[in-house]
C-alpha positions as CSV (number, residue, x, y, z in Angstrom):
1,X,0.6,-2.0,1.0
2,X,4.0,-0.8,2.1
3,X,4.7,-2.5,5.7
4,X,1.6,-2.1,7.3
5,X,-0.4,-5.1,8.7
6,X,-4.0,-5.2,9.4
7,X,-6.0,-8.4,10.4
8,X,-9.0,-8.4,7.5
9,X,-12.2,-10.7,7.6
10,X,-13.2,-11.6,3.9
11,X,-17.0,-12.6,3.2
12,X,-17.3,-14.0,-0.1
13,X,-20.6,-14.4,-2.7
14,X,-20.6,-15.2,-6.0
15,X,-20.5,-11.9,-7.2
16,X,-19.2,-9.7,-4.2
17,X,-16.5,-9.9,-1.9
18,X,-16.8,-7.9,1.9
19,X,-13.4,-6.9,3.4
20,X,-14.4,-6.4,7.1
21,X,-12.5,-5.6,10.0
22,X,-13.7,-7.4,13.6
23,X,-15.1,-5.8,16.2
24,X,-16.0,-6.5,20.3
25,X,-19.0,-8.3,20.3
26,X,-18.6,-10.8,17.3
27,X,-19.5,-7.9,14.9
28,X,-17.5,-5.9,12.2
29,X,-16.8,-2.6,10.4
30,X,-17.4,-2.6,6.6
31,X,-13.9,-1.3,5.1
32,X,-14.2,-2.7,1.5
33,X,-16.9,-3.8,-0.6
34,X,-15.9,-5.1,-4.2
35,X,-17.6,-6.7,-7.5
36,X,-15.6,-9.8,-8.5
37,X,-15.9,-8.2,-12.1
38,X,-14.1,-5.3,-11.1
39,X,-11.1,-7.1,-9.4
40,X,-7.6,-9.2,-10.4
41,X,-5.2,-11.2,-9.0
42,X,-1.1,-11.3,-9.2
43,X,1.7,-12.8,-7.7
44,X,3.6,-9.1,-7.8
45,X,4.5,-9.3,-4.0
46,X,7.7,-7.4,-4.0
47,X,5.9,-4.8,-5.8
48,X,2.9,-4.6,-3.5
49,X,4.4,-5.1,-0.2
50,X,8.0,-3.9,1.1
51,X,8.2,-6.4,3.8
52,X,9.0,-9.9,2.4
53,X,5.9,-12.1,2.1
54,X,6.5,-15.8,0.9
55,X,4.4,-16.6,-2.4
56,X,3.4,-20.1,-0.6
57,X,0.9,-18.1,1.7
58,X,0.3,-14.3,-0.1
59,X,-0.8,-13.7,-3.6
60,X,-1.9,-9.9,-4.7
61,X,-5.5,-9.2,-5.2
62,X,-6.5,-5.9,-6.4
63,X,-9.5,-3.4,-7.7
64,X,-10.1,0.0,-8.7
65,X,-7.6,1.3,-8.0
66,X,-5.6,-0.7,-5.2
67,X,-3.5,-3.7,-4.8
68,X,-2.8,-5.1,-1.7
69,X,-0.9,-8.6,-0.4
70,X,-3.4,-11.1,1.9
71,X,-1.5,-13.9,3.6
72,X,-3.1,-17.0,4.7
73,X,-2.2,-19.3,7.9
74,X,-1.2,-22.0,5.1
75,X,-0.6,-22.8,1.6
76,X,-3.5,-25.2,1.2
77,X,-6.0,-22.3,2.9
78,X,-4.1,-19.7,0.4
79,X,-4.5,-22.4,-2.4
80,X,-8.3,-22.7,-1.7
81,X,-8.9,-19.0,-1.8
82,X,-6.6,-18.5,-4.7
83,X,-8.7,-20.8,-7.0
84,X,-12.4,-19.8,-5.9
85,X,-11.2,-16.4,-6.5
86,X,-10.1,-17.2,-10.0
87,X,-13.5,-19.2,-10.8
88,X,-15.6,-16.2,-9.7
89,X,-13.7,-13.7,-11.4
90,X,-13.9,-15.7,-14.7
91,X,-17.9,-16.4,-13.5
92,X,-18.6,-12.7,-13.6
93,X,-16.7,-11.5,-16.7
94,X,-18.3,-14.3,-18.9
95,X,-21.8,-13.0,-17.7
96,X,-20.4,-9.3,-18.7
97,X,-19.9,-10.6,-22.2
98,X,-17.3,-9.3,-24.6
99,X,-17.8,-5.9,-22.8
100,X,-15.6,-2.5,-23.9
101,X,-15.5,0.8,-23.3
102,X,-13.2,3.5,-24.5
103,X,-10.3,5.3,-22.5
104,X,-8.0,8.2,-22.6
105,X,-4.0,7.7,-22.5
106,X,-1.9,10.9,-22.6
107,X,1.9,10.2,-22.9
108,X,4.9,12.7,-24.2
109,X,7.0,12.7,-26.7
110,X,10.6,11.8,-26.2
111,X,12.0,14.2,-29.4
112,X,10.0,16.9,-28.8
113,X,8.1,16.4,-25.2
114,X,5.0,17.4,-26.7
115,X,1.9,16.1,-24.9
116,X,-0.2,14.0,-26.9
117,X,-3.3,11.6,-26.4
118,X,-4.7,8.5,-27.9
119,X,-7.8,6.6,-27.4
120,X,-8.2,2.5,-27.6
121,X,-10.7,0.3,-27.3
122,X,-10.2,-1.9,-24.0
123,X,-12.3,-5.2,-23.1
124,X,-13.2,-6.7,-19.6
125,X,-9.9,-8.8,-19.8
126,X,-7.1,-6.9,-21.3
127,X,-5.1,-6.0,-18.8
128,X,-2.2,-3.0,-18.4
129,X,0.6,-4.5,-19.9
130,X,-2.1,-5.2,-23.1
131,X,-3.0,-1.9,-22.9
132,X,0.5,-0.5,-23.6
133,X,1.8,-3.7,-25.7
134,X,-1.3,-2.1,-28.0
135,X,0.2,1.4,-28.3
136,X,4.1,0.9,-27.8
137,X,4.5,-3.0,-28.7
138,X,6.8,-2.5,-25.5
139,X,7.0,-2.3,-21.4
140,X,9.5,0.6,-21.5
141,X,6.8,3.1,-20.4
142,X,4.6,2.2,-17.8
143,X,0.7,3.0,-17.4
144,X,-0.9,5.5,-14.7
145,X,-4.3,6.5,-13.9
146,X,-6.0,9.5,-12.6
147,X,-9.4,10.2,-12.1
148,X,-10.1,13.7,-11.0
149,X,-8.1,16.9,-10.4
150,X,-7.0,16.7,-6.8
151,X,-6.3,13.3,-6.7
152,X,-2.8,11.8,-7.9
153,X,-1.7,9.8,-10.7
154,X,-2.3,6.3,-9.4
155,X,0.8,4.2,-10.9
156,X,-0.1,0.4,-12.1
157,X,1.8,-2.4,-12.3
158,X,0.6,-4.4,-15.2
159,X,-2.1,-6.6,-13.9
160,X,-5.0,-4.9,-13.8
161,X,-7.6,-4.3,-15.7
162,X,-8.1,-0.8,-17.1
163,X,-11.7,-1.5,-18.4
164,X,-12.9,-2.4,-14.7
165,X,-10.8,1.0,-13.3
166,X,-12.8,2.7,-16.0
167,X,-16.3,1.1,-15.0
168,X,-16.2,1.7,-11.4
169,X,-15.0,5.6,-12.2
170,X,-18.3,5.9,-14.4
171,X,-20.4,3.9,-11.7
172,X,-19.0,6.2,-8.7
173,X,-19.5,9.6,-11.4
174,X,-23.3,8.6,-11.9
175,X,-23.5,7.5,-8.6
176,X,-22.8,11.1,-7.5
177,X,-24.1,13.4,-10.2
178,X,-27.0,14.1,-12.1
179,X,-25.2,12.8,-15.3
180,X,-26.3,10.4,-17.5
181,X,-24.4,7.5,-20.1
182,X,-25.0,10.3,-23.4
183,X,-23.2,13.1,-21.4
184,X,-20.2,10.9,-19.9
185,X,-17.8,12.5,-22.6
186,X,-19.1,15.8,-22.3
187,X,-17.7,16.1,-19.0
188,X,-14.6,18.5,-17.6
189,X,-11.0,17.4,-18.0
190,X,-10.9,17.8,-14.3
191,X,-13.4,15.1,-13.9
192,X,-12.4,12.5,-16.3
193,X,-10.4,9.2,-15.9
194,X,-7.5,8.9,-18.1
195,X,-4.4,7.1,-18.6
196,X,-0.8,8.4,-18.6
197,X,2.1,6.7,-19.7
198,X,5.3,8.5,-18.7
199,X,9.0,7.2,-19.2
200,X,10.4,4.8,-16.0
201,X,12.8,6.7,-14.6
202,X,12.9,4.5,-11.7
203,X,13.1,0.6,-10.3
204,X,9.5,-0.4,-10.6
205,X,10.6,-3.1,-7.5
206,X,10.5,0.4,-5.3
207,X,7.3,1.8,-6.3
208,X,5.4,3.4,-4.0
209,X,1.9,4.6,-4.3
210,X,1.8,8.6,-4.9
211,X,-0.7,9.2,-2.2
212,X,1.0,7.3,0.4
213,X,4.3,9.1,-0.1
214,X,2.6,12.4,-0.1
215,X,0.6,11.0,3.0
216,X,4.0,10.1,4.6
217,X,5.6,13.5,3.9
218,X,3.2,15.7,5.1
219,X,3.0,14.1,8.7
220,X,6.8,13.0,8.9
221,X,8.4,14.0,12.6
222,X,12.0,15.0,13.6
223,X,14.3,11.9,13.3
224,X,14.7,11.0,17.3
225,X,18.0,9.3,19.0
226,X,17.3,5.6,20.0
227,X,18.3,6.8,23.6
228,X,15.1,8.7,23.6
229,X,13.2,6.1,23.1
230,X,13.3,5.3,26.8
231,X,13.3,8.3,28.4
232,X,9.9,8.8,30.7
233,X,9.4,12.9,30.4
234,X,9.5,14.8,34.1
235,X,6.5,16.1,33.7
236,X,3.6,16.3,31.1
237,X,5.4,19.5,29.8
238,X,7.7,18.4,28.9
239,X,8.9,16.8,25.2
240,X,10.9,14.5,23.6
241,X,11.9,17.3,21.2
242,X,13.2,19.6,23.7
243,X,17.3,19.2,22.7
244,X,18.6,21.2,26.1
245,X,18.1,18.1,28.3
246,X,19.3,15.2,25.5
247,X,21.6,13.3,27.4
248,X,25.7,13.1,25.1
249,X,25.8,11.6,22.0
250,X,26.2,7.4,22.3
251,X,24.8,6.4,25.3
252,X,22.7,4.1,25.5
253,X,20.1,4.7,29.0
254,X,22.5,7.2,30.0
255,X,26.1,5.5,29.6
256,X,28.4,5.3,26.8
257,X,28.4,2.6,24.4
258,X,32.0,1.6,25.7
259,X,31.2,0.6,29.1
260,X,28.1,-1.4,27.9
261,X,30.0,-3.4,24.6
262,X,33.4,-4.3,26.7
263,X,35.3,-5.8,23.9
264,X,32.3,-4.7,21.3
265,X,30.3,-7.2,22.3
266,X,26.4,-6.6,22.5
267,X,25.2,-7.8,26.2
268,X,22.6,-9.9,26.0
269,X,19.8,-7.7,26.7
270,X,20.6,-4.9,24.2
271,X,20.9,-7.5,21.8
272,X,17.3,-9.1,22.9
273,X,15.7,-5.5,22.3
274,X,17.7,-5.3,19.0
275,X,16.0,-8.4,18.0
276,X,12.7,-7.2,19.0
277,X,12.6,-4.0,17.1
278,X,13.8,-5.5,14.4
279,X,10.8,-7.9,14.0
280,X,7.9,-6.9,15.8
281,X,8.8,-2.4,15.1
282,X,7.5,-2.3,11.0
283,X,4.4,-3.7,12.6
284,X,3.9,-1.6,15.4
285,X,1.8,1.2,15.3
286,X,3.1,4.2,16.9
287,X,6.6,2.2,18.3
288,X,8.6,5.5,18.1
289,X,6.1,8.0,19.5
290,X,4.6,5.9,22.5
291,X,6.0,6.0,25.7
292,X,7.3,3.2,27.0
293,X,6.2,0.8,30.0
294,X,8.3,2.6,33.4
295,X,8.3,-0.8,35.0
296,X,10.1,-2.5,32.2
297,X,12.7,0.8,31.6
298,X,13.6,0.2,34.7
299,X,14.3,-3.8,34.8
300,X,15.6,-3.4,31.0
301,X,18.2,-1.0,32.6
302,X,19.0,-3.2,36.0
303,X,20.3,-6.0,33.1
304,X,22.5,-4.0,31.1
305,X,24.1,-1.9,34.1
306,X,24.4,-5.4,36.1
């Protein structure tokens, strides 16, 4: 999701799929474990994954309640994947039967903005854009989810399947209560999953998951100069946020852009780490707050002085 890359191992069974990540040693960490009832496949890329992704490689597979873009080395491995996928998916809902269950949608009114619910019937294959297609016989509004008080309205793209978001809910509720299947809709409004549809007030190409964003703001740092970036600190004291010492506005490694672009042309070397940032930064953990290598500052600055 977003830009961020991770390298992902993927066991598949006939009824399970293991999302590991490798370890030292030839063994791995358990990150994801998911029942091919409960998950779906799109080809939604730009509204998975803000980095560009080509369809010939990376589809969209998803379950409650996440979607994320894998990319394979080739089209015929992606192709491979792609169809077993499909065939287990199908596998597992035709042993579920025509399964349903019942779920909440709360949406407002545009006239009056009053709040108001309604309950359908969904089966193990209708997907969102059934869902509302069944209550507005249009897209104009599109579907959320939220399962619990603290956590944030999940927004969905169209794909998925709301009776396998509702299923897992139930599963993890039982799973971590006393509860049983009679009680289920005697339960707290603060513990329930239920659907919102609210108006789109927004490109749906842009959407970012809620808890991401609020992830994002919460830890977001002071916007630092590029020439920063390559400053080693004179002792451990000091900061890269201490503003007495920045050296003048537009310089780059300590001398202004002038004297390194003669007739606005980017030497070689600038233009090298230009590059580099540019395709290797969105991928780089921690790019802007590491320090960098001394050794290469120092040869990096010998080339565009020279």
């Amino acid at each position: 999701m977003g830009v961020q890359k991770q390298d992902r191992h993927l066991f598949l069974f006939n009824d399970l799929l293991l999302v590991a990540k490798p370890r030292s040693g030839g063994t791995y960490k358990l990150k994801e474990k998911i029942r091919m009832s409960e998950m779906w496949l799109s080809q939604c890329l730009g509204d998975v994954c803000e980095s560009i992704k080509s369809p010939a490689t990376s589809f969209v597979i998803g379950w409650p309640t996440t979607n994320v873009v894998v990319t394979f080395s080739s089209l015929k491995t992606k192709d491979l994947w792609q169809q077993k996928f499909l065939q287990l998916i199908e596998e597992s809902k035709e042993k579920e039967g025509q399964s349903q269950t019942s779920i909440q949608i709360s949406f407002r009114k545009p006239e009056t903005g009053e709040e108001t619910y309604k309950t359908i019937k969904v089966d193990n294959r209708l997907t969102v854009q059934d869902s509302i297609k069944r209550i507005l016989q249009s897209l104009g509004y599109p579907l959320w989810v939220k399962t619990g008080k603290d956590e944030a309205p999940y927004p969905l793209i169209g794909h998925e399947y709301p009776f396998s978001i509702k299923m897992n809910f139930i599963r993890e509720l039982l799973r971590r209560s006393d509860l049983d299947l009679r009680n289920l809709n005697n339960i707290s409004t603060d513990t329930k999953c239920y659907f919102i549809l609210r108006k789109n007030s927004f490109n749906n190409s842009t959407r970012v998951d809620p808890r991401v964003q609020k992830k994002r703001k919460k830890h977001r740092r002071p916007i630092q100069k590029i020439n920063w970036l390559f400053r080693k600190p004179a002792s451990k004291h000091d900061s890269v946020d201490s503003g007495n010492s920045s050296p003048p506005p537009h310089n780059l490694f300590g001398l202004p852009l002038w004297k390194l672009c003669p007739d606005n042309v980017i030497p070689k070397p600038v233009m090298s780490m230009l590059v580099q940032l540019f395709q290797q930064g969105p991928y780089t953990v921690g790019i802007f707050r590491k320090s960098a290598n001394a050794r290469a500052c120092r040869e990096l600055k010998r080339k565009t002085r020279s």
